[in-house]
LUMLUM-334582 format. One record per residue (C-alpha): residue in three letters; x, y, z. Coordinates in nm, 3 decimals, padded with zeros to 5 digits. Each point is the difference from the previous one (the first is absolute). Layout:
REM residues N
<nugu><r>ALA</r><u>X</u><v>Y</v><w>Z</w></nugu>
...
This chain:
REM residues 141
<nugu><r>UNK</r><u>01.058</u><v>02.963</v><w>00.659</w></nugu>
<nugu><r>UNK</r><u>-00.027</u><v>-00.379</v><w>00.061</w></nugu>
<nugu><r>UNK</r><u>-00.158</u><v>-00.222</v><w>-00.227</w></nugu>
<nugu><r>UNK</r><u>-00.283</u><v>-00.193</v><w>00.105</w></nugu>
<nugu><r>UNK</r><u>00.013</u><v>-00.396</v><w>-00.058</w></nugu>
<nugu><r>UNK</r><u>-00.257</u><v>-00.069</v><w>-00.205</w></nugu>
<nugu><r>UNK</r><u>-00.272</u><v>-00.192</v><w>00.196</w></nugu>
<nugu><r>UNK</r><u>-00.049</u><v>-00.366</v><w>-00.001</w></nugu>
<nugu><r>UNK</r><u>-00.323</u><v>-00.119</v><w>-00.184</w></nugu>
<nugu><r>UNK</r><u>-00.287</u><v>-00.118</v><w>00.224</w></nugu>
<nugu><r>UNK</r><u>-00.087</u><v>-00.342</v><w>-00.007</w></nugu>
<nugu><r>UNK</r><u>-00.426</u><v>-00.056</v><w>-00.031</w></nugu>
<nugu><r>UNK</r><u>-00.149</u><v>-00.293</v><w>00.086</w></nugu>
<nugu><r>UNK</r><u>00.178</u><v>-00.367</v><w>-00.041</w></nugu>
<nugu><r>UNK</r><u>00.339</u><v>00.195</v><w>-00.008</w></nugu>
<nugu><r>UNK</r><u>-00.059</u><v>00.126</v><w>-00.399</w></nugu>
<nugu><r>UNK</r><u>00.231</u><v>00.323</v><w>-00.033</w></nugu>
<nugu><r>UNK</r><u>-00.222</u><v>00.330</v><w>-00.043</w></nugu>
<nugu><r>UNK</r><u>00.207</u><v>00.147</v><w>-00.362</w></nugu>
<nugu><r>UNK</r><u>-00.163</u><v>00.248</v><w>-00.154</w></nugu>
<nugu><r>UNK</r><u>-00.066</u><v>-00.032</v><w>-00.410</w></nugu>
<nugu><r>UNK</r><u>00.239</u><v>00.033</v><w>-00.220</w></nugu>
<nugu><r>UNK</r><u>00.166</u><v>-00.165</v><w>-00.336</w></nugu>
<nugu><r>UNK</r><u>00.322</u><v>-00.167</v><w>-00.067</w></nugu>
<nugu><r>UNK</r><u>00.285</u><v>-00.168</v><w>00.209</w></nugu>
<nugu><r>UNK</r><u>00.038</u><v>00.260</v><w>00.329</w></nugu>
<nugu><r>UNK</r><u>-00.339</u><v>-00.066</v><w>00.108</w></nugu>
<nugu><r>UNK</r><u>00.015</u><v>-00.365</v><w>-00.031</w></nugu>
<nugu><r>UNK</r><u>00.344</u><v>-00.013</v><w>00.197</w></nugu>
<nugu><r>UNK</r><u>-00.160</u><v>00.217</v><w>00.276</w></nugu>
<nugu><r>UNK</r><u>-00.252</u><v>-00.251</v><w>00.048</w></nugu>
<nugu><r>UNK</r><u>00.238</u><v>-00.294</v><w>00.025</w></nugu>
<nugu><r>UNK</r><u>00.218</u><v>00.163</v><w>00.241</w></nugu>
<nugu><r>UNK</r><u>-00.298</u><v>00.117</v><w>00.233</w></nugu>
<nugu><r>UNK</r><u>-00.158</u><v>-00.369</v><w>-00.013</w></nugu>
<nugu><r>UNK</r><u>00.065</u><v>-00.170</v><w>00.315</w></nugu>
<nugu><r>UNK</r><u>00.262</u><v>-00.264</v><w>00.125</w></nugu>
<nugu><r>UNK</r><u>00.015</u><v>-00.304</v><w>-00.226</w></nugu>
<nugu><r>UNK</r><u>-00.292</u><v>00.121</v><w>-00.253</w></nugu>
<nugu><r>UNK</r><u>00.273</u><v>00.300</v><w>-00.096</w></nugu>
<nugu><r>UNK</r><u>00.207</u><v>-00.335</v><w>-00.144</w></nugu>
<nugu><r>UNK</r><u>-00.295</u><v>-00.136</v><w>-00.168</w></nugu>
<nugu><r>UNK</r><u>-00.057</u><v>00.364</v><w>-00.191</w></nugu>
<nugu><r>UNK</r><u>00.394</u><v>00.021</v><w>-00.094</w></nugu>
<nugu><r>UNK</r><u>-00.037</u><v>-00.341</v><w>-00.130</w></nugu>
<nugu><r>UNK</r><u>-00.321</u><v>00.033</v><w>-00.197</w></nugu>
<nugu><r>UNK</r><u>00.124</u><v>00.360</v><w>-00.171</w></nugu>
<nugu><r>UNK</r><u>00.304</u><v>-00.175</v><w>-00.092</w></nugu>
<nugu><r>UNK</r><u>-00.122</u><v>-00.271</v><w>-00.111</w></nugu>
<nugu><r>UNK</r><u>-00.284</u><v>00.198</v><w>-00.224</w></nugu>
<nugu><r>UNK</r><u>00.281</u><v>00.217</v><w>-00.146</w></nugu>
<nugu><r>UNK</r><u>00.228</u><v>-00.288</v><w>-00.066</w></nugu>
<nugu><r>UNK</r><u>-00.323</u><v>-00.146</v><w>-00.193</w></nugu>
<nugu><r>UNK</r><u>-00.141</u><v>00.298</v><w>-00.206</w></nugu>
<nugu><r>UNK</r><u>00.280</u><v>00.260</v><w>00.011</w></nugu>
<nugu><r>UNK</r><u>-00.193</u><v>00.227</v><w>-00.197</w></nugu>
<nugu><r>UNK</r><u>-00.290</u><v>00.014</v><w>00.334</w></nugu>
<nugu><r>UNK</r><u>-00.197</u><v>00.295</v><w>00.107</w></nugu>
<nugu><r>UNK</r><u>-00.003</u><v>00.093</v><w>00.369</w></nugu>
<nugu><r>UNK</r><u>-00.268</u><v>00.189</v><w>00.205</w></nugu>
<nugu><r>UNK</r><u>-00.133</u><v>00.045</v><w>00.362</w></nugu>
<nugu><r>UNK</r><u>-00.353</u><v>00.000</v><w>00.017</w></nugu>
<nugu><r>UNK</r><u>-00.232</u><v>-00.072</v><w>00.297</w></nugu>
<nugu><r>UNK</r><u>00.325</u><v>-00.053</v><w>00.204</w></nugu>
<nugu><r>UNK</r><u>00.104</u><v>-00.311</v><w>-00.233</w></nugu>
<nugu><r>UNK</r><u>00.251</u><v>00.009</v><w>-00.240</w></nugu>
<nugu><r>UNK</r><u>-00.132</u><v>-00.089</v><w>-00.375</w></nugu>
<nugu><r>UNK</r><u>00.210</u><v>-00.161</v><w>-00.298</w></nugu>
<nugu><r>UNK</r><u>-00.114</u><v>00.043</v><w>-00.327</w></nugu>
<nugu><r>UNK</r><u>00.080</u><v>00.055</v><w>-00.357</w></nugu>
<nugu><r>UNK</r><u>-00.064</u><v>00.362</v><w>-00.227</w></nugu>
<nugu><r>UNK</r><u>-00.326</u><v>-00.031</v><w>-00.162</w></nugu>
<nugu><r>UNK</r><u>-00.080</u><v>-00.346</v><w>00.083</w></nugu>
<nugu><r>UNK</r><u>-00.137</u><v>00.076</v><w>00.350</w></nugu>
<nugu><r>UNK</r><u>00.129</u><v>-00.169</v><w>00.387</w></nugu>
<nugu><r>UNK</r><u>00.083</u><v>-00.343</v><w>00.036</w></nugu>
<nugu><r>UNK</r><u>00.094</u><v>-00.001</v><w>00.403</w></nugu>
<nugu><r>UNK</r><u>00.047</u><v>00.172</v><w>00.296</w></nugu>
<nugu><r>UNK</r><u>00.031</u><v>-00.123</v><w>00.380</w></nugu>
<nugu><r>UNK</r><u>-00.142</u><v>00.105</v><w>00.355</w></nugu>
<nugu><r>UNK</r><u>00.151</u><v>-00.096</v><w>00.380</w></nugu>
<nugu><r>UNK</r><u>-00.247</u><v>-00.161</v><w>00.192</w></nugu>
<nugu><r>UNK</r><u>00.087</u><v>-00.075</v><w>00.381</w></nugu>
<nugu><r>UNK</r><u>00.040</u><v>-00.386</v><w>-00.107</w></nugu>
<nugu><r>UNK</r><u>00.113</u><v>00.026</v><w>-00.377</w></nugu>
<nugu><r>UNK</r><u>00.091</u><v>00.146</v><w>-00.303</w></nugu>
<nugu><r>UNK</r><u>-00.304</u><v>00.035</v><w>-00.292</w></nugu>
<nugu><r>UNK</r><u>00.076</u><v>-00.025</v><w>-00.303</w></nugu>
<nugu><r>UNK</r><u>-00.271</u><v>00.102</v><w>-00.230</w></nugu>
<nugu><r>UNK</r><u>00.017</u><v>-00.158</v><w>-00.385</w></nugu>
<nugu><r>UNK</r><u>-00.261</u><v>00.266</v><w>-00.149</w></nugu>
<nugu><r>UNK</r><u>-00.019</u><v>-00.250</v><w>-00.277</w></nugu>
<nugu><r>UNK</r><u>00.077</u><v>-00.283</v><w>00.176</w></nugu>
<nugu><r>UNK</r><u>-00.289</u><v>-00.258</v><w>-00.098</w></nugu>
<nugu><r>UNK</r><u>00.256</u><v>-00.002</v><w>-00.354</w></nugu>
<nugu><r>UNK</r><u>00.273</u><v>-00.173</v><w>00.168</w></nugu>
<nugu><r>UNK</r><u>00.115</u><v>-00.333</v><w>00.003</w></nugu>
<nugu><r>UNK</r><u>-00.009</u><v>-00.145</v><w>00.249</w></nugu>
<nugu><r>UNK</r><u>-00.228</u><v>00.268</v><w>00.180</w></nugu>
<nugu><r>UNK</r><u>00.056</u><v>00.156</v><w>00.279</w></nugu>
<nugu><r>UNK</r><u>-00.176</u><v>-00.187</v><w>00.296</w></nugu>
<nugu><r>UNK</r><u>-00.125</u><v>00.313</v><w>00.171</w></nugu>
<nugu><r>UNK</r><u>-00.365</u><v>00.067</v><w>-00.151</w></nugu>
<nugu><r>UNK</r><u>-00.138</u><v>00.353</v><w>-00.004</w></nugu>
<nugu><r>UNK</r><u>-00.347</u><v>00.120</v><w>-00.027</w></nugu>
<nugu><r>UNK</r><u>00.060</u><v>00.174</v><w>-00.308</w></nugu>
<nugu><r>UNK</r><u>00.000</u><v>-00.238</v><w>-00.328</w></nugu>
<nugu><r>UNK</r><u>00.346</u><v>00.036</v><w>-00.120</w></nugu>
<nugu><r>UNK</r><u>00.191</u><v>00.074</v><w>00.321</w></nugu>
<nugu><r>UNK</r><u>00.239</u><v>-00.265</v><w>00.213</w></nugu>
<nugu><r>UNK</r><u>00.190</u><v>00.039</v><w>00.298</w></nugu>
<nugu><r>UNK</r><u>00.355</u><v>-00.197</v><w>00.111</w></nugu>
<nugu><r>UNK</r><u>00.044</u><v>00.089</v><w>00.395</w></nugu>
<nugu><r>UNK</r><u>00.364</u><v>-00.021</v><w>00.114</w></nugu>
<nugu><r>UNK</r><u>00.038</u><v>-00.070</v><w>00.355</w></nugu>
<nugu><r>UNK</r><u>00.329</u><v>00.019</v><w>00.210</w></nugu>
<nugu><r>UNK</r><u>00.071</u><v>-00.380</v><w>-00.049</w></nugu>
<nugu><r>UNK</r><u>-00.109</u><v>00.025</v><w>-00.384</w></nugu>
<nugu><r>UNK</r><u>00.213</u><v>-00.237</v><w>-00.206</w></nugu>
<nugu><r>UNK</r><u>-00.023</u><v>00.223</v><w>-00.292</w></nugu>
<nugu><r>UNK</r><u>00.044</u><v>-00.181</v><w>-00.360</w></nugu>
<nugu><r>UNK</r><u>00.125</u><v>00.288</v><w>-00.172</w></nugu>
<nugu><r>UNK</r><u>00.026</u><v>-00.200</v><w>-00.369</w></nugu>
<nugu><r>UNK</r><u>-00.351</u><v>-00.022</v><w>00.034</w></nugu>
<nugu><r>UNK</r><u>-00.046</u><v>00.390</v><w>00.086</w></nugu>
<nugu><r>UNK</r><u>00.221</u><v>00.071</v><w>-00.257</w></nugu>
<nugu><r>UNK</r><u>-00.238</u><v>-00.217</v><w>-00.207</w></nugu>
<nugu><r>UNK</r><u>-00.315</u><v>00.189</v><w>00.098</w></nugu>
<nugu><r>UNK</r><u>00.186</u><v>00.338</v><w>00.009</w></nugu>
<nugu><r>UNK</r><u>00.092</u><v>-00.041</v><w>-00.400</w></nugu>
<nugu><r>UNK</r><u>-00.365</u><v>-00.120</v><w>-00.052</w></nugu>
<nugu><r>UNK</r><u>-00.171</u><v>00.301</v><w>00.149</w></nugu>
<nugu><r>UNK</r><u>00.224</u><v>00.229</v><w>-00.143</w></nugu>
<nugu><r>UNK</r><u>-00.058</u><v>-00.158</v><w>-00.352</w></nugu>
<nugu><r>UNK</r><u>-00.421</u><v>00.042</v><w>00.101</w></nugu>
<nugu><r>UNK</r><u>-00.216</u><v>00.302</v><w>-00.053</w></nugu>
<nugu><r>UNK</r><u>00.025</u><v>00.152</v><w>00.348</w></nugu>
<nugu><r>UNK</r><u>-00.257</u><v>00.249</v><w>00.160</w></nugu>
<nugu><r>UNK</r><u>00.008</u><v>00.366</v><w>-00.010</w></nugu>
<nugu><r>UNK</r><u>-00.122</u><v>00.064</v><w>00.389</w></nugu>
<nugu><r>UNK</r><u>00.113</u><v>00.385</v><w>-00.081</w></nugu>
């Protein structure tokens, strides 16, 4: 009896990889490798560059995004493929310096967008990566 292949994630709206919910480091790398074209790089690089930062991080998939946090201190970040970009959501972004430019309805929220062409300062989202991760984060579940 053959085994089946298992089957490639659908991708919703804006090209976000559907991933069902689940905790640690598989789920997170089966979201990178289902995003599409160049926004797969932008996940790979991001991961790294949040485990290279706080090596102790917590991974999740939730709502199709992958979340970072730290144990008992709550989520910090997580990211979501739009057709255009990559959104990265600082849940306690309106702590950073410099903030975030992306502003969010919701007080304590901000957003960086990576597009394809992006010139990506990563000292600085190393910067804001420690920062969060140093914050109280938010306990979404």
């Amino acid at each position: 009896m053959a085994d089946n292949p298992p089957e490639e994630p659908r991708l919703l709206s804006g090209g976000n990889p559907q991933i069902p919910k689940g905790d640690g480091d598989e789920p997170v790398q089966s979201y990178i490798e289902a995003m599409p074209g160049w926004k797969r790089g932008v996940g790979r690089r991001l991961d790294e560059l949040i485990v290279r930062t706080v090596p102790d991080v917590r991974k999740a998939v939730r709502w199709n995004s992958p979340f970072y946090g730290i144990d008992g201190n709550g989520w910090f970040l997580s990211y979501h493929c739009f057709t255009r970009y990559v959104k990265v959501t600082w849940l306690n972004g309106s702590s950073l310096e410099p903030l975030p430019a992306g502003k969010s309805k919701h007080e304590h929220v901000r957003y960086l967008d990576i597009h394809e062409d992006s010139e990506v300062d990563e000292d600085l989202l190393a910067s804001w990566i420690r920062q969060a991760a140093d914050l109280p984060g938010d306990d979404l579940f």
